[in-house]
C-alpha positions, 0 to 999 in steps of 0.5 A, spaced: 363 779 624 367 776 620 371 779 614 369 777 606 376 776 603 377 778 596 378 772 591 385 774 587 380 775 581 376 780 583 379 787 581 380 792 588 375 798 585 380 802 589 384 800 584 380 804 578 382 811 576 377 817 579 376 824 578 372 830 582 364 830 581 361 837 583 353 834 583 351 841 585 354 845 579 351 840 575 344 841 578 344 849 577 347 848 570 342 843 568 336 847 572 338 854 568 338 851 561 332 847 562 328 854 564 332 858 559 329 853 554 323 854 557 322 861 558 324 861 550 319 856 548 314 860 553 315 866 548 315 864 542 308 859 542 305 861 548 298 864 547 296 871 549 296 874 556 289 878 554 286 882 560 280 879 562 274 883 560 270 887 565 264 891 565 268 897 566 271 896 559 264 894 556 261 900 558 268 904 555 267 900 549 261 901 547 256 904 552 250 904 547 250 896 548 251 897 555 245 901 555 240 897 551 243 890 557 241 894 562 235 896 560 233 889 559 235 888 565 230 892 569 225 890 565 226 882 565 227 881 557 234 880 557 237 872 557 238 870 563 231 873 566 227 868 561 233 864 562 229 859 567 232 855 572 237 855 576 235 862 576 228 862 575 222 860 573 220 864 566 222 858 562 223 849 564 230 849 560 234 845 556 230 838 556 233 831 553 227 827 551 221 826 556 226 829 562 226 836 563 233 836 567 234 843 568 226 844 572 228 837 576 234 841 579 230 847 580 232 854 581 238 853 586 241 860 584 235 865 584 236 872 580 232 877 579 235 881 574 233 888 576 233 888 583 241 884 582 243 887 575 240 894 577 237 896 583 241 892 588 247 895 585 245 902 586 243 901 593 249 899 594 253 905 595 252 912 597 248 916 592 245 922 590 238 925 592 236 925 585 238 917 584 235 915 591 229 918 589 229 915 582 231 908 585 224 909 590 220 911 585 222 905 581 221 900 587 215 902 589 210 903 582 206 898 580 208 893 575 205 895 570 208 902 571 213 900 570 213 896 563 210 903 561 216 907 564 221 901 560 217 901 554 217 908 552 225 908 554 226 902 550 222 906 544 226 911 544 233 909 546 232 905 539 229 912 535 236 915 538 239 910 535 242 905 542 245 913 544 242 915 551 245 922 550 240 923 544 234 920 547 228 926 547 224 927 553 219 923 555 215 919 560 221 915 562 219 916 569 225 915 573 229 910 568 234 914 565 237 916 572 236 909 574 240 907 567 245 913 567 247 913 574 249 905 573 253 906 567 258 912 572 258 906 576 260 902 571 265 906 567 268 907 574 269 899 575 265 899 582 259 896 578 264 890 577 266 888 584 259 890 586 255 884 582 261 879 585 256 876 590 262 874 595 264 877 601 270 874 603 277 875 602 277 871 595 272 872 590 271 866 585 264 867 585 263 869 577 256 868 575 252 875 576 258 879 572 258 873 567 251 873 566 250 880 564 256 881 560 253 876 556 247 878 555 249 884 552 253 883 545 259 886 547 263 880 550 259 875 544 264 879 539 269 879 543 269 872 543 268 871 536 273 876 534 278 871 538 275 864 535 271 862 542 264 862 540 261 855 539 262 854 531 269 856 531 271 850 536 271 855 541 270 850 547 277 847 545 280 852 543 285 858 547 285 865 546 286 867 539 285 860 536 291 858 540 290 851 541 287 848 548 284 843 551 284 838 546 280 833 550 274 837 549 274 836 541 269 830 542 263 835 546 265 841 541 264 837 535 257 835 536 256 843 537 259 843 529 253 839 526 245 839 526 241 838 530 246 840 536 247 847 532 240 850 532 237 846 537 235 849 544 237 843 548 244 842 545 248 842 551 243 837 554 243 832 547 251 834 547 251 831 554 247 826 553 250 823 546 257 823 550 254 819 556 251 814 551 258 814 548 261 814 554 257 808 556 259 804 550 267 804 550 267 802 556 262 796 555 266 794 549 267 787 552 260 786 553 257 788 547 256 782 543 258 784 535 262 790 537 266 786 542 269 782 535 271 787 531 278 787 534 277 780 531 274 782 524 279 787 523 286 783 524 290 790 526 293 785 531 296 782 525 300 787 522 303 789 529 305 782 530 307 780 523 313 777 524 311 772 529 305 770 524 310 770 519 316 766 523 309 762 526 307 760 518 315 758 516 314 753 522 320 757 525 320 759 533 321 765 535 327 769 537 329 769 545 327 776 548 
């Protein structure tokens, strides 16, 4: 191996002055003061950590509404049982022109809203004589019986002004102990976990408590309340207007104006609107005329003014 020899005219770096570099300090001072700043500026701009709304919290809050959902539940005219598919098959669902999009998918999460919002969950845990009882009687009546027992309950429930404590007596059948015991249940918090359709360890499976929250009016006017319903930009926005996912304002624009709005196809027309521009900006190159506008509009002109200009004086341009 053969040693390089120093040219007299290359300095030693030996030669230059040092001084002692502590990287690790450096590193533990500059990591304090970044999460100083964060925790600062988290305080100061973050949105707000709100508790997540729950059934036990809908029942505490306004009982009258919880009530009236639930009874719409057990007798099917709630949203979600004439919702169709993927839960049912009461309607065909959202459809983009000729093409029925929800029927094509079919029902994939089946729901009978009396048996998952009601019954089931009254089986589900140990129960009185009476409850049990009220729940076989219910179970094995006829349908019509039914719609009799939950028309008349509905009727009056409506004559006690939406307060179960004040409707008068009649031939509701085994409906108020059914509708009465489920409510305990959810002041209690039980009826919460016992509509989460999972049994592991972890939950992440939302879709019954959603759906019955939301077809109540309780978490609707919540949202609203928090600028989140779909004509305050909800879809974008965080909680309390803060703002969120911004790459959602071209889909919740559509939301905004007619016919997107009122139409009972919107998510469907909103899907198929941003598909078809979707298609459109990455076909730019292809499209004959949109592809020249680039050409038409002389933007590139203004951003390399200067050398259009040096181009024009005959002079070259500058090196680098």
């Amino acid at each position: 191996m053969r040693l390089r020899v120093r040219t007299a005219a290359e300095p030693d770096p030996y030669s230059y002055g040092s001084r002692h570099y502590d990287l690790v300090k450096e590193f533990v001072i500059a990591l304090g003061a970044v999460t100083a700043l964060v925790l600062v500026l988290a305080a100061a701009f973050s949105s707000p950590d709100r508790k997540p709304v729950t059934i036990a919290a809908w029942a505490q809050a306004d009982p009258a509404d919880f009530a009236a959902t639930a009874l719409a539940e057990l007798d099917g005219t709630s949203a979600t049982a004439g919702y169709g598919p993927p839960y049912n098959t009461a309607s065909t669902g959202q459809r983009l022109g000729p093409i029925a999009l929800a029927e094509a998918a079919g029902v994939t999460h089946p729901i009978a809203t009396a048996q998952a919002f009601v019954l089931t969950p009254l089986e589900a845990v140990p129960q009185s004589p009476a409850v049990q009882q009220a729940v076989s009687s219910y179970v094995s009546a006829s349908a019509a019986r039914q719609a009799a027992w939950t028309g008349a309950y509905s009727d009056a429930l409506t004559a006690a002004g939406g307060d179960p404590a004040k409707v008068k007596p009649g031939g509701y059948g085994p409906v108020p102990t059914l509708l009465g015991r489920l409510a305990d249940q959810a002041r209690s918090g039980s009826l919460d976990s016992q509509l989460m359709s999972e049994q592991g360890f972890y939950n992440t499976d939302y879709t019954l408590p959603l759906l019955f929250l939301a077809d109540g009016s309780y978490l609707a006017a919540d949202a609203r309340g928090q600028h989140l319903a779909g004509d305050q930009w909800g879809m974008m926005n965080e909680v309390g207007d803060y703002p969120g996912q911004t790459w959602l304002a071209p889909y919740t624009f559509w939301y905004q104006i007619a016919p997107y709005d009122s139409s009972g196809n919107g998510d469907a027309l909103v899907w198929g609107t941003m598909g078809v521009l979707g298609a459109a900006f990455v076909l730019v190159p292809f499209i004959p005329g949109l592809r020249s506008v680039p050409r038409l509009i002389p933007v590139y002109r203004v951003i390399w003014r200067r050398h259009y200009a040096r181009r024009a004086a005959a002079l070259p341009d500058p090196p680098g």
